[in-house]
Structures are given as C-alpha cells and as structure tokens.
C-alpha positions as CSV (number, residue, x, y, z in Angstrom):
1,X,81.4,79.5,99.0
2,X,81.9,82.3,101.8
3,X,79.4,81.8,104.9
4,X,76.4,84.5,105.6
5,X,78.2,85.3,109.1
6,X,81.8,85.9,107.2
7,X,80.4,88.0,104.7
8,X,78.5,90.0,107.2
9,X,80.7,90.6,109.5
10,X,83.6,91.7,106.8
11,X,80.8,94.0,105.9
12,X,80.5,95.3,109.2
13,X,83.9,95.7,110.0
14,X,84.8,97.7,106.2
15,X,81.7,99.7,106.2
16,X,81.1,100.8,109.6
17,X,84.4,100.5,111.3
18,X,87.1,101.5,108.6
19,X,88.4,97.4,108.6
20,X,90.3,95.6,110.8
21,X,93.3,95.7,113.0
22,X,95.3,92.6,113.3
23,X,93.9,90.0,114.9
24,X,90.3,91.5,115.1
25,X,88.5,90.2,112.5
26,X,89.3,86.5,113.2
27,X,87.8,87.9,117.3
28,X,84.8,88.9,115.8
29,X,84.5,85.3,113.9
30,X,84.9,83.6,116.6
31,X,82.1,86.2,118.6
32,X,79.7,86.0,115.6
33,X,77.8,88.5,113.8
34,X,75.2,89.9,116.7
35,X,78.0,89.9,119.5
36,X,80.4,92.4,117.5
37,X,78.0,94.4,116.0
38,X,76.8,95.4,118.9
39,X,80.4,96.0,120.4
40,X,81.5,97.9,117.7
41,X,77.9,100.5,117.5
42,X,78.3,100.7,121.5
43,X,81.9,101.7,121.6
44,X,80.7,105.3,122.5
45,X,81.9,109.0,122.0
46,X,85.9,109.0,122.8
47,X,86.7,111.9,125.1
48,X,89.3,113.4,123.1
49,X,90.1,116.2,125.5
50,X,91.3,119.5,125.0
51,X,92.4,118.7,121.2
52,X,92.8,122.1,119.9
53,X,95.2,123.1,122.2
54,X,96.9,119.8,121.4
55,X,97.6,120.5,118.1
56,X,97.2,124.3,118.1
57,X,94.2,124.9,116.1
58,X,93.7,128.8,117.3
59,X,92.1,131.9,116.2
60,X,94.5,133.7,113.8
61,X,93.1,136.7,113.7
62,X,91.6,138.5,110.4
63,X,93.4,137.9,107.5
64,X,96.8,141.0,106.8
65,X,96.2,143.2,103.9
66,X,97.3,141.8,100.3
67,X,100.5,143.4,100.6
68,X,101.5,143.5,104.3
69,X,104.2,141.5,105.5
70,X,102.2,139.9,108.0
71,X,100.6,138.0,105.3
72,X,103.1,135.0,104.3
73,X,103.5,133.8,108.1
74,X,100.0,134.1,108.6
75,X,99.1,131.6,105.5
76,X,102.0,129.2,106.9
77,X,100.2,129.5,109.9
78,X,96.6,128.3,108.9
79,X,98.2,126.0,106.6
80,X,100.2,124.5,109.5
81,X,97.1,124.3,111.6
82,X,95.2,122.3,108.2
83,X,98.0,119.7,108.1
84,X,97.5,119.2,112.2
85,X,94.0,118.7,112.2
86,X,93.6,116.4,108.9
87,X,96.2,114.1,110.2
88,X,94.9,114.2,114.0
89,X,91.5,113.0,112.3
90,X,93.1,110.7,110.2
91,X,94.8,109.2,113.4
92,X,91.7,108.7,115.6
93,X,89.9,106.4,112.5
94,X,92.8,104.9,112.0
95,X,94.3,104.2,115.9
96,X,91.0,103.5,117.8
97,X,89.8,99.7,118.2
98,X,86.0,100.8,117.5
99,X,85.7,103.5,115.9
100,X,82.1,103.7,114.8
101,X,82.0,107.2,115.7
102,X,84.3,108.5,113.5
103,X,82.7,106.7,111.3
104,X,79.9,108.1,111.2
105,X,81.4,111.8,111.6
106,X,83.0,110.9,107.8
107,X,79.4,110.0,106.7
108,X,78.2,113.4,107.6
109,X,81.2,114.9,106.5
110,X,80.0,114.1,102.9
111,X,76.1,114.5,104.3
112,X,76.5,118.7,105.8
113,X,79.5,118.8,102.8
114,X,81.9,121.6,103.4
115,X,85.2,122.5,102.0
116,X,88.1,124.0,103.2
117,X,88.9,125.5,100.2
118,X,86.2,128.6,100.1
119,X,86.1,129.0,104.2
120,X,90.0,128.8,104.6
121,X,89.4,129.1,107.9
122,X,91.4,125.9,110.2
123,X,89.1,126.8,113.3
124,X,85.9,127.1,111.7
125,X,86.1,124.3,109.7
126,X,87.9,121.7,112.8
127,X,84.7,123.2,114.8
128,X,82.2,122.2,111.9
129,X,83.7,118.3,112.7
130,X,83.5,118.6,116.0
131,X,80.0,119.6,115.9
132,X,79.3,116.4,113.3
133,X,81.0,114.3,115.6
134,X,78.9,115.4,118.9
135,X,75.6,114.4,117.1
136,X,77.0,111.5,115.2
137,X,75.2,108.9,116.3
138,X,72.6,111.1,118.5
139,X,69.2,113.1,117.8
140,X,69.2,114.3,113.9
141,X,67.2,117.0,114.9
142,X,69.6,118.3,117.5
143,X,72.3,118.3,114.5
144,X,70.2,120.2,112.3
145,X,69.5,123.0,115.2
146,X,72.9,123.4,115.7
147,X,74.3,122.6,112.2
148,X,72.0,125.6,110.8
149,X,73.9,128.0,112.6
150,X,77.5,126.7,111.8
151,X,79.9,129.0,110.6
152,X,81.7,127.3,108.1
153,X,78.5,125.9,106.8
154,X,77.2,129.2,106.1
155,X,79.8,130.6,104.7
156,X,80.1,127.7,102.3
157,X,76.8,128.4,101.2
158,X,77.0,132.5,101.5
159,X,74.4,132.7,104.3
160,X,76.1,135.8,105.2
161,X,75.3,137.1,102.2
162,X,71.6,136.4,102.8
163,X,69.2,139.8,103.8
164,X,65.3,140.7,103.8
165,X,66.6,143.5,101.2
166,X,68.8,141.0,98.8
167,X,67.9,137.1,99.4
168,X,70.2,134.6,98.9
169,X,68.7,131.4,98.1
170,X,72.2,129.0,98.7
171,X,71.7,128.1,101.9
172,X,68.1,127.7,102.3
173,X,68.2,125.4,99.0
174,X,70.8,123.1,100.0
175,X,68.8,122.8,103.8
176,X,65.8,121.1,102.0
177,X,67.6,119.8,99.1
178,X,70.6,117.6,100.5
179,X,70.6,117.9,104.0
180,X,66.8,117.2,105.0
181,X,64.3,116.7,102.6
182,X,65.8,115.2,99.2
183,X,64.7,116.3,95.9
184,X,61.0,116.7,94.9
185,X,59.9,117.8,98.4
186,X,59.6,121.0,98.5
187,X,58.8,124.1,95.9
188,X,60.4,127.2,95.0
189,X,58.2,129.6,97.1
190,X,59.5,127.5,100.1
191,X,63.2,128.3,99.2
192,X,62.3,131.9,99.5
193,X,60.4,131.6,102.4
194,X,63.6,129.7,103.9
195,X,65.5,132.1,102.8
196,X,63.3,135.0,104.4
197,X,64.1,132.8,107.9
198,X,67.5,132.7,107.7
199,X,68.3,136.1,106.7
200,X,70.7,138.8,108.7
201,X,73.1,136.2,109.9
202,X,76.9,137.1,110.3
203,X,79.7,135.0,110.4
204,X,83.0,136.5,112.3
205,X,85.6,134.1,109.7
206,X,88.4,134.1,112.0
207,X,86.5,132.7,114.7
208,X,83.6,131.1,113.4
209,X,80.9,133.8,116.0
210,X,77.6,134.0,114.2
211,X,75.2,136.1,115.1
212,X,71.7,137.7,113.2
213,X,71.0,141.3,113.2
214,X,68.0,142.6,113.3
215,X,67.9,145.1,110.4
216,X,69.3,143.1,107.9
217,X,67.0,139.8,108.8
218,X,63.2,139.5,107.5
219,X,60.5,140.6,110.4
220,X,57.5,138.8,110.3
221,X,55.5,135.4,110.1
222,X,56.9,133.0,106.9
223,X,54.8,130.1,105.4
224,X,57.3,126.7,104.4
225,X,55.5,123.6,103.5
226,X,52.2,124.7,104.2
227,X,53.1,125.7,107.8
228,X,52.9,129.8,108.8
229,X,54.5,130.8,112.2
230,X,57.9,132.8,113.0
231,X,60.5,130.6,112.1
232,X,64.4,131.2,113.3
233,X,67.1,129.4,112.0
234,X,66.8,126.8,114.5
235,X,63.0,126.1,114.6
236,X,63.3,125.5,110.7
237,X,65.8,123.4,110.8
238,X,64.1,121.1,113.5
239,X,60.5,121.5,111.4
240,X,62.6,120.2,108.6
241,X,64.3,117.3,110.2
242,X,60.4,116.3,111.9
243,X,58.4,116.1,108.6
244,X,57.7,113.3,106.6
245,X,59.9,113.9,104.0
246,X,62.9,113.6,106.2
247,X,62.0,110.4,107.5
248,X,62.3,108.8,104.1
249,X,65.5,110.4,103.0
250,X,67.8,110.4,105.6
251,X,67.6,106.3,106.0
252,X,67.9,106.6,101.9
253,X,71.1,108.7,102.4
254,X,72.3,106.1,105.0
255,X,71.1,103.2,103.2
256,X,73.1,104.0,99.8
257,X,76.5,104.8,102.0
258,X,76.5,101.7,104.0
259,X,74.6,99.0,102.2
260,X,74.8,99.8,98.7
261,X,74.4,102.7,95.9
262,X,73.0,100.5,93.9
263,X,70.5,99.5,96.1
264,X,66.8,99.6,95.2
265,X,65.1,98.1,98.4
266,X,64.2,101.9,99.3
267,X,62.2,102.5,96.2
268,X,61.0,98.7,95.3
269,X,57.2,98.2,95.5
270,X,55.9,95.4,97.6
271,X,52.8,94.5,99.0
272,X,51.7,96.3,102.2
273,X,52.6,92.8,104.1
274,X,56.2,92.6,102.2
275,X,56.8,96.4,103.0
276,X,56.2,95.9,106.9
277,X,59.2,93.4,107.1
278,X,61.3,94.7,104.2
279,X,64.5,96.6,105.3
280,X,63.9,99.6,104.0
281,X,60.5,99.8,105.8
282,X,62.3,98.6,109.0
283,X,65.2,101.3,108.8
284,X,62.9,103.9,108.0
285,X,60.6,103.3,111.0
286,X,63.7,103.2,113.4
287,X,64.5,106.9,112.1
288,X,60.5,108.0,113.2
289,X,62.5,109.6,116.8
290,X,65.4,111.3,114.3
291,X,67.8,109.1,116.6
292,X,70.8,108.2,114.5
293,X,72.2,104.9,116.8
294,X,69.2,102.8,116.3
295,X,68.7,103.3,113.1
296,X,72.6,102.1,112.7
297,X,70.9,99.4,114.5
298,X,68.2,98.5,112.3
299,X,70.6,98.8,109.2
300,X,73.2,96.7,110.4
301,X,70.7,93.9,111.3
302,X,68.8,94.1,108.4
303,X,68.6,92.0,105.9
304,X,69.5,94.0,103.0
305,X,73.3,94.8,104.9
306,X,73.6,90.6,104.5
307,X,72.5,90.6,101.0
308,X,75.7,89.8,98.7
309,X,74.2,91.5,95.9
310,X,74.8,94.4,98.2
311,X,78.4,95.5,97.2
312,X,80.0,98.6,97.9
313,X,83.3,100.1,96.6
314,X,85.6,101.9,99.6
315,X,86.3,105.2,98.8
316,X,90.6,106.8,99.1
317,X,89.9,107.4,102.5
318,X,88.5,104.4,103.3
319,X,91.1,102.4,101.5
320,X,94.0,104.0,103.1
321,X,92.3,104.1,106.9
322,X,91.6,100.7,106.6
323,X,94.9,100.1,105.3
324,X,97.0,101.8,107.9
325,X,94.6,100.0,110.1
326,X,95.8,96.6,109.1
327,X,99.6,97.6,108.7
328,X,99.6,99.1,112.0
329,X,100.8,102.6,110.8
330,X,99.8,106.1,112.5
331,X,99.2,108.7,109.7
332,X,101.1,111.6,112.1
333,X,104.0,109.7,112.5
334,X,104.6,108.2,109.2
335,X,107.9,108.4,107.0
336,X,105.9,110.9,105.0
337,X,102.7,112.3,106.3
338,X,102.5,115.3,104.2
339,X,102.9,113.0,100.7
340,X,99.8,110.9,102.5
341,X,97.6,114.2,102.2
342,X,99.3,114.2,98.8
343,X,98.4,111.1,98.1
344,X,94.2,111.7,98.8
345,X,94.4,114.8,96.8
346,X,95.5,112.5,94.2
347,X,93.1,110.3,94.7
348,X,90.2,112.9,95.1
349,X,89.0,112.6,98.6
350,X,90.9,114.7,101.4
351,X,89.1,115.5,104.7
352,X,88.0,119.1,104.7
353,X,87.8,119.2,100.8
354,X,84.8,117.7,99.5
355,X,84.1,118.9,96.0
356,X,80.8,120.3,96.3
357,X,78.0,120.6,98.4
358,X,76.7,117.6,97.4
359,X,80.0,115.4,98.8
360,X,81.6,112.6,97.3
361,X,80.2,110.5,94.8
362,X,80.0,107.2,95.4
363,X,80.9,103.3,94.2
364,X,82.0,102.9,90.8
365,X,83.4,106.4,90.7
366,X,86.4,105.5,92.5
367,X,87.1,102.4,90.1
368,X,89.0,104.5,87.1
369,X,92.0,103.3,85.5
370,X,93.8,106.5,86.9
371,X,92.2,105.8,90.1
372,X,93.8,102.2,90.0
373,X,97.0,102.8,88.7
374,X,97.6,105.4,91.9
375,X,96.3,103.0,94.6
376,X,99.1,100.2,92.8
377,X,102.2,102.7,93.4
378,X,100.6,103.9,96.6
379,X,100.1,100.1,98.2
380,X,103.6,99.7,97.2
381,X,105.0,102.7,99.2
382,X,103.1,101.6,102.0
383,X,103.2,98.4,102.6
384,X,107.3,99.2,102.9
385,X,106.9,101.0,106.2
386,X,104.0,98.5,107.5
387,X,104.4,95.8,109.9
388,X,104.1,92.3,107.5
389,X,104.0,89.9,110.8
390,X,100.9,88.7,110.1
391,X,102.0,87.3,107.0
392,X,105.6,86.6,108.3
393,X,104.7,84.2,111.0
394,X,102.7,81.9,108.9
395,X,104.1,79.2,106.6
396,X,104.1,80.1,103.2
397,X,101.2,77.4,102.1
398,X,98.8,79.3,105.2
399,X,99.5,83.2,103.4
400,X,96.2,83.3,101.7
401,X,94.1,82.4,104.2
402,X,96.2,84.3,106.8
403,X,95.9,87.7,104.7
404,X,91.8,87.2,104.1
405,X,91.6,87.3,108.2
406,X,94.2,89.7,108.5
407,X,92.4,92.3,106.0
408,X,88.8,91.3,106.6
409,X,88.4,90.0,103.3
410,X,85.3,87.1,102.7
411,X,86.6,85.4,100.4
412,X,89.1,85.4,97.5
413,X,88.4,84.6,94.0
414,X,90.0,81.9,92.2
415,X,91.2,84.6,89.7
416,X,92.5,86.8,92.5
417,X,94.3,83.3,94.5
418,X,96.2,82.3,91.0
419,X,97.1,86.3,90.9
420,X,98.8,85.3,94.4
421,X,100.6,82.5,93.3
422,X,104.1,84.2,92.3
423,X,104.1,86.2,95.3
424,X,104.0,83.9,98.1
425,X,107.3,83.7,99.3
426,X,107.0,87.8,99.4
427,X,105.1,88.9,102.2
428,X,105.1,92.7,101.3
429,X,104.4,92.1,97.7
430,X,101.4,89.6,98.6
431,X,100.4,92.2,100.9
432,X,100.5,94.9,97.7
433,X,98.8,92.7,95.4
434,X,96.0,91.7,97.9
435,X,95.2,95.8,99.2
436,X,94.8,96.5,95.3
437,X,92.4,93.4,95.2
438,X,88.9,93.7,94.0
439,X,87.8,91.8,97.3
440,X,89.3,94.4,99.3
441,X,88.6,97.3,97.2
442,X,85.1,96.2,97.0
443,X,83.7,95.1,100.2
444,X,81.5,92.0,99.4
C-alpha cells in the first residue's frame, strides 16, 4: 500500500504545480511533504518582463469594414497574436520548476471565465490574465476591484450594454452568482440594484480603455444586501468579496478544484467541536483576510488534501502541461505547436476559450470514451518527440518503478502493472501506456 507522504506529495505536485519534471518528484520524497509544499507555494510571482512586446501582442486598431481590404490581414493579425500568447502561457506552466502561480492564474481562469471567442480581442483578453495572474495568490478583494472593471470581462458579460435607461442584468448576475457569492445568496432586487451600480461603463475593444459616463450611468444611492450607500463598480465589488457569503464560497470553489469535486467536507454537519478542527472550517477561517496564499496554505495542509478518498481527474490542460513537463518538451518550439492547440480544442479546454461563464466542468467530465480515445493517439504523437531517458537509463526489471517517480504517480495498480508487462522492453510505448493510465489521469 502507497505511504500518506507519497500520496500527498503526488497530490501536491499534480494539483498545484502541473506534475513533475524529471527528477523532482523523487527531490521532494526525499525533502518530505512540509519541506516542498512550502517550496513550491513560496516560489513567488516570476518577473516575466516586457512580454507583450516579446511576442507582439499590440493594439490593432478597430476592426476594417466587412468589405475593405484591410480586413483579411487584420484577422491574420489577431489570430497570429492568439497563437503567440496561448503558447507563451502554455510555456511558462510548462518550463518553470514551481510554478504555483500559474497555477493558480488557470484556477481563476475558469473562476472570472472569459472567452476569446465573443471578445476577439488578443490584447484585451492577454491583459484579463495578466490581471489574474497579479492577484493570484494575493488579496481577493484587490482582484475583485480591479477585475470589475476589466475589459474583456465586461464585454463578455455585455456590461457595455448596461444604462440607468436600459439595465442589463449579465454582469451584475454573474458578480454575485459565480464570482463572489455562490447561489442562494442574494435576491433579484439586488441584481438590479447591482446593475443600477455598474451602469454607463464603456469598453474601447481594441484596447481594452474603460471608462463610465455620467449620463448613461444611474445617479443616486443603491441598496444591495441590505446595505444603502453610493456604490461604484469598485466599492461593490470589494462589499461583495467582504461579506459572509463570500467567505464560504470562495474556499468551496477552491476546495472542489484542488481537493476533490466530490468532496462533501464543506457541507458535512459536525458537531461545533468537530467543525473547529475539520478542514473545511480551517480553510474557511484562513480566507476571513480574503488573502489567497494562506488559504493555499491551509488547504494543502489540511487533512482532507491527504484523504485518498479525495481523487481528482486532471483536466486536457492539465494532462498535457504535466506531460510536456515530464518529457521535457516546450509547447513553442514543438514539431507542431499549432496541432497542440488543435489538440485542446479537441479535447475541450483551450486557454482563452472556456465555454461559458461558468468555466470548465470538472472530474468525471473529462473521462468519456471520445475523451479517451483522443488522449491514446495524442500520448502516442507525443511521447515520439519526448526525451525517454528516464526510462532508458534504467534496466528493464527497474521501468515501473522508475516511470511512477518520473511522472509522480503513487502507486500503480496491479491491473495497470500486468497492462505494462508487454511493453517493457519499449520505453516510448511504456511511456504511452502509463500517461493514458488511470493513476496518472486521476491523481490519487
């Protein structure tokens, strides 16, 4: 039987650090549990420079006439500028040694979900993950301030459309609905109050400027959830993210991404002694400031992220990070980068295309036959341009154990070991078989 400390720390490396590089999960063994979780949550913000210029992510300008001939170059353009800044992302998960804080940007990626496909806009939407990445792992309410007035996240949610004369409910609904409050927590007349606050606000597409005017915006005092005063965009969102309500459902949001969707230790009733050393009660307490890095803290060293009843199934993007991780490939540079953005359309999850404002489902979703049958021929593919020395080194009788500490895995099953048998004296097709495993598909 797999140890607590293996299983936790495969956990910790799959779920909050996009799995291992070579040689790293057998270093974090040998550190134990405590030492590399705290190495890989204090890894920091990376200073990524001047990364638009890099990669030329730049105003284009508003979009030619239907029939000019300006048109065609200037789609090329923005789809040129798409393809830079998906695989520039996919890079920076996939080349850094800790990187927590991407991470965390791809949880609120699927958290503040907005798609590429309505705001068509490269700039607005690589500024909408820049903005998710600066508050990551810092003050939730900070995020919500700024997050509020994002361009691509109102125009997602047709904030622009939104005036004292003509409300438009979208964006107020989704603010208490998925991104502070959860369901149940608010009523109808506080949508429309909301919506009263967050009327008049324009979004220049090309660039992503937003600014409120005055005549189109409600004047006057607005009572949400019981509370009367003149709220702005920005004092909402922060009276949001500060209420009760929020400090249940954000660790519930965090909680069913990292630990498990199938969780129930936020909703299980215990006694009041139980409840003050339960996880959930302990997560939930760490959130009271709205800081984000301790209560990663408190849900990496809880209890419930140990808990092998705890599974959790890695989504496309997830599957292939981690796998480019361990293969030591760089998304950019591939033999094919533009069938890899290919490949997680096929899948269903592509950065900058979640498929509604309410993200990416979750788990068992992911497990379909279709879904299965793609990852086989896509593992094959792969593994062809990946470096196999991990595997090539050891002696065939030492490839099992070799590839569980080379992926991360805890533990294979006897079913899954027997599946290995035929393929030992083939290091990429051990390699294929074990990526499509359901030890490494699932993580523990």
């Amino acid at each position: 039987m797999v140890s607590t400390e293996r299983l936790a720390i495969a956990r910790l490396v799959h779920r909050v650090g996009f799995g291992p590089k070579p040689g790293q999960f057998s270093k974090m063994l040998k550190q134990g549990f405590k030492v590399s979780a705290k190495q890989l949550l204090n890894s920091g913000l990376p200073d990524y420079g001047d990364v638009k210029t890099a990669i030329g992510i730049t105003d284009l300008g508003a979009q030619p006439k239907p029939n000019s001939e300006a048109l065609r170059p200037y789609n090329v353009a923005k789809d040129a500028q798409l393809r830079n800044m998906s695989l520039w992302w996919l890079d920076q998960m996939v080349g850094q040694e800790h990187p927590f804080v991407e991470r965390m940007t791809w949880f609120w990626h699927g958290h503040w979900a907005t798609s590429y496909s309505k705001v068509y806009e490269p700039l607005l939407m690589f500024d909408h993950i820049a903005r998710l990445r600066k508050h990551a792992i810092g003050d939730f309410s900070q995020m919500c301030e700024e997050m509020i007035l994002d361009g691509a996240l109102i125009y997602w949610l047709d904030g622009q459309l939104n005036t004292a004369s003509s409300p438009n409910e979208n964006l107020s609904r989704e603010l208490f609905e998925l991104f502070t409050l959860g369901v149940n927590n608010y009523s109808e007349t506080d949508v429309k109050e909301a919506a009263k606050a967050l009327s008049g606000l324009r979004v220049v597409k090309n660039s992503g400027l937003v600014t409120k005017e005055p005549r189109r915006s409600y004047s006057g005092a607005t009572t949400i959830l019981g509370t009367t005063a003149n709220f702005e965009s920005a004092t909402l969102a922060r009276f949001l993210s500060m209420t009760a309500a929020c400090q249940s459902f954000i660790p519930e949001r965090l909680t069913y991404r990292f630990i498990s969707p199938a969780s129930s230790m936020m909703s299980t009733p215990m006694k009041a002694a139980e409840q003050k050393k339960s996880s959930a009660h302990i997560i939930k307490k760490a959130f009271a400031t709205r800081q984000i890095m301790p209560t990663m803290e408190a849900l990496v060293f809880s209890e419930s992220f140990k808990d092998p009843v705890n599974s959790q199934v890695k989504s496309p993007v997830e599957w292939v990070v981690s796998v480019f991780r361990a293969l030591q490939i760089t998304p950019s540079t591939c033999s094919q980068p533009d069938l890899l953005l290919t490949l997680l359309d096929t899948l269903g999850q592509r950065p900058f295309f979640p498929p509604s404002v309410g993200g990416w489902p979750a788990d068992e979703a992911w497990l379909s036959v279709a879904s299965t049958q793609n990852l086989i021929r896509a593992a094959q593919v792969i593994v062809s341009e990946g470096d196999l020395t991990p595997l090539t080194k050891v002696a065939k009788q030492e490839r099992v154990d070799a590839l569980a500490n080379w992926l991360g895995v805890a533990e294979w099953s006897d079913r899954t070991r027997a599946a290995f048998d035929g393929a030992l004296r083939d290091p990429a097709r051990l390699t294929a078989l074990a990526i499509c495993s359901p030890e490494y598909l699932v993580s523990a």
